[in-house]
C-alpha positions in Angstrom: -26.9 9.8 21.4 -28.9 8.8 24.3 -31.6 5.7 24.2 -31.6 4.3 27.8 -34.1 1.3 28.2 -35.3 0.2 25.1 -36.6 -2.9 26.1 -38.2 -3.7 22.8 -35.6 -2.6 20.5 -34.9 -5.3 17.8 -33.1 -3.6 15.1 -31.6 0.0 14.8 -30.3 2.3 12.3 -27.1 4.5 13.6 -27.3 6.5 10.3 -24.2 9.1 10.8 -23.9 8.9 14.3 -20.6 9.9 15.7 -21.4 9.4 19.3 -22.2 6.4 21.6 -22.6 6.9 25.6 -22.8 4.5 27.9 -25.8 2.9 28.5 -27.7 3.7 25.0 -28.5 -0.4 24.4 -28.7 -1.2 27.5 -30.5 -4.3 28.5 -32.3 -4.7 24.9 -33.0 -8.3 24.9 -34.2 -8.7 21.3 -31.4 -6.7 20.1 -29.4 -9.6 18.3 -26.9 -7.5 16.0 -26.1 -4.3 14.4 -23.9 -2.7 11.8 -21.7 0.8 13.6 -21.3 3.3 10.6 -18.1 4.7 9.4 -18.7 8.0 11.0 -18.6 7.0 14.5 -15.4 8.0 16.1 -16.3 7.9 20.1 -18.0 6.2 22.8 -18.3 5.6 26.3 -14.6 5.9 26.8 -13.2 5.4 30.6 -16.3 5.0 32.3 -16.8 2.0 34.0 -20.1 0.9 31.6 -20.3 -0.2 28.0 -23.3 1.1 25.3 -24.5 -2.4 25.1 -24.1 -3.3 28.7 -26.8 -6.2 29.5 -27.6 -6.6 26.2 -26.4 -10.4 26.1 -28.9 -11.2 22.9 -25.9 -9.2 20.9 -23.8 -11.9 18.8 -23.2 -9.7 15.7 -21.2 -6.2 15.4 -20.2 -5.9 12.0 -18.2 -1.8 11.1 -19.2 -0.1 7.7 -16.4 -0.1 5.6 -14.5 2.7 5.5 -14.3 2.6 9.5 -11.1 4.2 10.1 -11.3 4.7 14.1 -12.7 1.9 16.7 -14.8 3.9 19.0 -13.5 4.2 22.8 -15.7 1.4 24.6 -18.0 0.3 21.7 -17.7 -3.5 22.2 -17.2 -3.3 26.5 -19.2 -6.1 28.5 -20.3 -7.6 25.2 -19.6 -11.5 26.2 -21.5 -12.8 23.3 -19.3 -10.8 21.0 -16.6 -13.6 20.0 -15.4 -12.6 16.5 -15.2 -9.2 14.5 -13.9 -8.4 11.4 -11.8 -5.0 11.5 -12.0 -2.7 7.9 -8.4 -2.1 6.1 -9.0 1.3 6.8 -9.2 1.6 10.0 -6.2 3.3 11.7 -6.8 3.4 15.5 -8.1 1.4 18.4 -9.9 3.1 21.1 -9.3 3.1 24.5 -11.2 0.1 26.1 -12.2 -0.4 23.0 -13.1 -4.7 23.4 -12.7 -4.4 27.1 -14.2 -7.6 29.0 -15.9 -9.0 25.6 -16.0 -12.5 24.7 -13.5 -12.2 21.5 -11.8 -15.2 21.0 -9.4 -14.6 17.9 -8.8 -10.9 16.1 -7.0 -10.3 13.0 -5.7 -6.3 12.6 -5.1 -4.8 9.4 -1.6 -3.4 8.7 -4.1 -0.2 8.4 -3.8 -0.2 12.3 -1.0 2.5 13.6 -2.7 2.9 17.2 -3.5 0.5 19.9 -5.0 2.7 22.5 -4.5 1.7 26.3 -6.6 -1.1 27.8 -7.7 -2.0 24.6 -7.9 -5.3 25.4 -8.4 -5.3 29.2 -10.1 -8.4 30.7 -10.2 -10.5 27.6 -9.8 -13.7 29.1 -11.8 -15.7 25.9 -8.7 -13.6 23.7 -6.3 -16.4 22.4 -4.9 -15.0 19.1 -4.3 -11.6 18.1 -2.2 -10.8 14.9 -0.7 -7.2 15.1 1.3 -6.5 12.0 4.2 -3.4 11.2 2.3 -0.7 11.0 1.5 -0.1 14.7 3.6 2.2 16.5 1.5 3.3 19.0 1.0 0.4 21.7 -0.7 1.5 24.8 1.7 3.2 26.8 4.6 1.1 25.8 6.5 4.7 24.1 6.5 5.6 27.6 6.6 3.0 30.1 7.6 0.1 27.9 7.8 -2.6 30.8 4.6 -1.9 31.9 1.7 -4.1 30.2 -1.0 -1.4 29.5 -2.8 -3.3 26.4 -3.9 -6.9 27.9 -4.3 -6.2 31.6 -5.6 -9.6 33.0 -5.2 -11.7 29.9 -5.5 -15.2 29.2 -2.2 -17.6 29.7 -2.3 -18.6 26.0 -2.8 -15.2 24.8 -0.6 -15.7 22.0 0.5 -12.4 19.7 1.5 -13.2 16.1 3.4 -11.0 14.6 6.1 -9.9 12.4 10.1 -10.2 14.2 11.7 -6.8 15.1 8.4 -5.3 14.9 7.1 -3.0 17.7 5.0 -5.1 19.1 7.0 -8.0 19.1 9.1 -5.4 21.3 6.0 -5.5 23.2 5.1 -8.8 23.8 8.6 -9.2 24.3 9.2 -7.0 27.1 6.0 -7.9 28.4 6.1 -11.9 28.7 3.5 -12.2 26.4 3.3 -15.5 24.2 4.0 -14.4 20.6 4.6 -16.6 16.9 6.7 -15.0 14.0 5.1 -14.8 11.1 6.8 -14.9 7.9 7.3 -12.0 5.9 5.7 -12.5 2.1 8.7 -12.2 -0.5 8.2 -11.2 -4.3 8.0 -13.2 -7.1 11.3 -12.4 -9.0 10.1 -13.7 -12.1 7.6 -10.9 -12.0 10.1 -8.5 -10.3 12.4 -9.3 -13.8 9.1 -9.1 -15.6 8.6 -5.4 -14.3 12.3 -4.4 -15.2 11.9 -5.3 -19.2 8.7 -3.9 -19.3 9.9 -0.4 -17.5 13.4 -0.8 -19.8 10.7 -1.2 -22.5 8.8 2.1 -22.1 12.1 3.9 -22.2 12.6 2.7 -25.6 9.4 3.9 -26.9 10.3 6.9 -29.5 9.4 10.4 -28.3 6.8 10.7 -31.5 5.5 7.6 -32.6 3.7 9.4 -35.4 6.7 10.2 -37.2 8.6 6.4 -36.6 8.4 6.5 -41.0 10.4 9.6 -41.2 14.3 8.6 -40.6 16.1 10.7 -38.3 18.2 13.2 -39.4 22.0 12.1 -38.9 25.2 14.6 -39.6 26.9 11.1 -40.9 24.1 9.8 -43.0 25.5 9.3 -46.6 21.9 9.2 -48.2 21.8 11.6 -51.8 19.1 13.4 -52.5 17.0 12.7 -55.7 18.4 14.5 -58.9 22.0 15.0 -57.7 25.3 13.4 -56.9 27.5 12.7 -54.2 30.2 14.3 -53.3 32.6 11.8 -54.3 31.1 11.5 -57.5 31.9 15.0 -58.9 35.7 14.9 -57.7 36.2 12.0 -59.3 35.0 14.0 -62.4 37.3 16.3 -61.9 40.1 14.2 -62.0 39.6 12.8 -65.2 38.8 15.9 -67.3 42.4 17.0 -65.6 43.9 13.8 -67.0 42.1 13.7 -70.4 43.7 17.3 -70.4 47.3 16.3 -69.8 46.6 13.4 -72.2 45.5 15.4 -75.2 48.5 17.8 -74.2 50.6 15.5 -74.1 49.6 13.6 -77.5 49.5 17.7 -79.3 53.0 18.2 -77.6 54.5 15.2 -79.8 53.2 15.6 -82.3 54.2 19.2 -83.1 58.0 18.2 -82.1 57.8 15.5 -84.9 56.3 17.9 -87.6 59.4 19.9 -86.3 62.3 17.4 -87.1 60.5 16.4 -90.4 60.9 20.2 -91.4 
């Protein structure tokens, strides 16, 4: 996208644009803010001139949500520019992508995994910067890790907060750059134990709940069936037709033997 010398421009619409080359807002003195769409990915990169270059009106550059890359150059030479807010979605920051702006303070979303080279360069307004664990990718730091390629010409109290251990504290580190620990957040253990009985819970939930009136069918379960009798019951019947048996036997047997002697 191309606009060069719009001198009367006082509010624009990007739509979908993807695209921003140098130069398109040039010197576009009623221009006092503007809203770059999630779909724009690139701008004016390494070249030595920003899109809004000589716009000084510009105070306010919000990103549509859902921003997931910072465009190469978008904010360069913007001096009036001294806060942003940066989407949670957004993954990568371009290269130059702030260069020589007025930001004073940036917060970056642990969304951020890429901090492209001279990102930074010639922020000399840029006091506090909070990079959190997510970011890998610092400039060329993978590569040349003694060599500051983020912050060129920075401001003495540029002061990096960030998490200990992290790659950019590595950074900062390695690079004499001012940096402040944060503190990790920690997990209620009440709700951690809360979690546990509720999971322990859900594995205790019967297979069918439909069927929680029918008892389960056991190989021990002593229960007798309507209209018969145990087990036990019948052997026990047993036995005492077999005594009444020996009884009556035995009573017959004595009998006859006395009838016998009488004779």
């Amino acid at each position: 996208m191309h606009l060069r010398g719009v001198l009367i421009l006082v509010s624009v619409n990007l739509g979908q644009v993807e695209n921003l080359g140098f130069d398109v807002f040039k010197d576009c003195p009623k221009l006092t803010n503007i809203i770059l769409p999630k779909t724009l990915r690139d701008g004016p990169g390494e070249v030595e001139r920003g899109v809004f270059t000589g716009t000084t009106s510009l105070t306010s550059v919000s990103f549509e949500e859902g921003t997931t890359v910072i465009a190469s150059g978008i904010l360069k030479d913007c001096k009036n520019i001294t806060k942003v807010a940066i989407p949670n979605t957004v993954t990568e920051i371009g290269v130059r992508a702030f260069s020589n702006s007025g930001i004073t303070e940036l917060n970056l979303p642990n969304s951020v995994k890429t901090i492209n080279y001279y990102a930074f360069e010639n922020c000399y307004d840029l006091t506090k910067i909070t990079i959190l664990d997510n970011c890998l990718e610092i400039g060329w730091f993978n590569i040349q890790p003694n060599k500051e390629t983020v912050f060129n010409n920075y401001n003495d109290n540029l002061t990096i907060y960030c998490y200990k251990d992290s790659k950019i504290a590595n950074y900062a580190i390695a690079n004499q750059i001012k940096y402040v620990y944060l503190t990790r957040p920690t997990i209620d253990s009440s709700i951690e134990d809360k979690e546990e009985e509720e999971e322990e819970g859900k594995q205790q939930i019967p297979s069918n709940p439909s069927n929680n009136s029918q008892k389960p069918t056991n190989k021990y379960d002593t229960t007798v069936a309507t209209g018969s009798l145990p087990q036990a019951g019948v052997s026990m019947t047993i036995v005492l037709l077999i005594i009444t048996t020996i009884i009556i036997s035995v009573v017959f047997y004595k009998k006859y033997h006395h009838n016998q002697d009488i004779q």
